[in-house]
TORDRENMI-423568 format. One line per 2 residues: number of its first residue (from 1); their letters; for each residue z, x, y of N, C-alpha, C. Coordinates in steps of 0.2 Angstrom, whole numbers. Layout:
// TORDRENMI-423568
NUM	a	Z,X,Y,Z,X,Y,Z,X,Y | ...
***
This chain:
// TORDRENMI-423568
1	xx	0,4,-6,0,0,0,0,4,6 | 4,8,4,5,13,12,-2,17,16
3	xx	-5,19,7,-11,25,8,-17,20,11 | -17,14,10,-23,8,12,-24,6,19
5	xx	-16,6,20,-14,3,26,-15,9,31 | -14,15,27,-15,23,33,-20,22,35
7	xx	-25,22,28,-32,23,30,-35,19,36 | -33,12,35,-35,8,40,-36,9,44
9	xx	-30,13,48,-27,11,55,-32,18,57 | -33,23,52,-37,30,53,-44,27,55
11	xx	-46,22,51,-53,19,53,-54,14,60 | -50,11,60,-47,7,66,-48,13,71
13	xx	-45,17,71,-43,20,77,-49,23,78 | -53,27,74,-59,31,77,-63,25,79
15	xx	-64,21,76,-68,16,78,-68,11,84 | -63,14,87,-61,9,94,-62,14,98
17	xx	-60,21,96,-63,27,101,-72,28,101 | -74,26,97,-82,27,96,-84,20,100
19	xx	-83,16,98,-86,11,103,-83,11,113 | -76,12,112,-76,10,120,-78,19,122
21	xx	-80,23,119,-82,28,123,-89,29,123 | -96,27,118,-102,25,117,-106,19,120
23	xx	-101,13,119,-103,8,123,-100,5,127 | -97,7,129,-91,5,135,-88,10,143
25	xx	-89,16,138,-87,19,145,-94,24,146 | -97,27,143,-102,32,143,-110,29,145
27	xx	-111,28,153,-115,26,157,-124,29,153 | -130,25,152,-134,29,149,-139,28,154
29	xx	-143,35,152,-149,35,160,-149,43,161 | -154,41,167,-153,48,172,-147,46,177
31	xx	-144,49,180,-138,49,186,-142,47,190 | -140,44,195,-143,43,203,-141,42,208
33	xx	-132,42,207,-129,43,211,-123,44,208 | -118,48,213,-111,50,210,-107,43,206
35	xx	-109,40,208,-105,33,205,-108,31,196 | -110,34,195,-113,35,188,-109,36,184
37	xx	-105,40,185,-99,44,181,-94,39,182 | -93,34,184,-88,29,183,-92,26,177
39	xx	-84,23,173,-88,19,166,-87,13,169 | -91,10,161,-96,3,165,-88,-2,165
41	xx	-85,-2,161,-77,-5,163,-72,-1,163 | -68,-5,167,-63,2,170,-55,0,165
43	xx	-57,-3,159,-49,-1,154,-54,3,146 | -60,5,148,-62,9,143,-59,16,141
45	xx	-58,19,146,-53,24,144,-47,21,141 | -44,16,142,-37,16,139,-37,13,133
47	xx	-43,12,130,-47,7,124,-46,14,120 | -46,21,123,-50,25,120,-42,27,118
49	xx	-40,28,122,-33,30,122,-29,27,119 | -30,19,115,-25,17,109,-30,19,104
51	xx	-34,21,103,-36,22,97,-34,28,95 | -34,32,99,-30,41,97,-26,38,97
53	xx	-20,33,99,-13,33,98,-12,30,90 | -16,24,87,-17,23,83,-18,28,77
55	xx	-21,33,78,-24,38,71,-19,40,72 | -13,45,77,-6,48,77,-4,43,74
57	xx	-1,36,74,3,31,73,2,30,63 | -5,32,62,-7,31,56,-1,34,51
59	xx	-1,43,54,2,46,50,12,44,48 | 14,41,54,19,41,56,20,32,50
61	xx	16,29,49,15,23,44,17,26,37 | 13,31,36,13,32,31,19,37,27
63	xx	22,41,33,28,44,31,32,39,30 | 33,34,34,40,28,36,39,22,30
65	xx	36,22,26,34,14,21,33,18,14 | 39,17,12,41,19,6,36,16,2
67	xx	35,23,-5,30,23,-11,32,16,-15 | 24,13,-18,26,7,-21,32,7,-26
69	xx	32,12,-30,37,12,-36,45,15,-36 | 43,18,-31,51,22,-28,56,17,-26
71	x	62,17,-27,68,15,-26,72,19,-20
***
């Protein structure tokens, strides 16, 4: 249970940093003006930022939720 649940949250997590930093924060084109470099929403960075908090949180899951068979 614990190792499924890890995994998840390790998929989870990349997968929320790939999309809000690909399609969410990372403007495509040529630049045209300085205002480019702003992402296209402005809670994409913190999108990006639960999701590393999530893949750290994965491993902290996995230490803290005792093995199926163990007592």
């Amino acid at each position: 249970m614990r190792t499924t649940l890890a995994i998840l949250m390790v998929i989870t997590g990349f997968a929320l940093q790939a999309v809000s930093y690909f399609l969410l924060a990372a403007p495509w084109g040529i630049p045209t003006s300085p205002a480019f470099s702003n992402p296209r929403l402005l809670f994409a960075p913190g999108l990006f930022i639960l999701g590393v908090v999530i893949v750290f949180l994965a491993a902290v899951v996995y230490e803290l939720l005792p093995e199926r068979g163990s007592q």
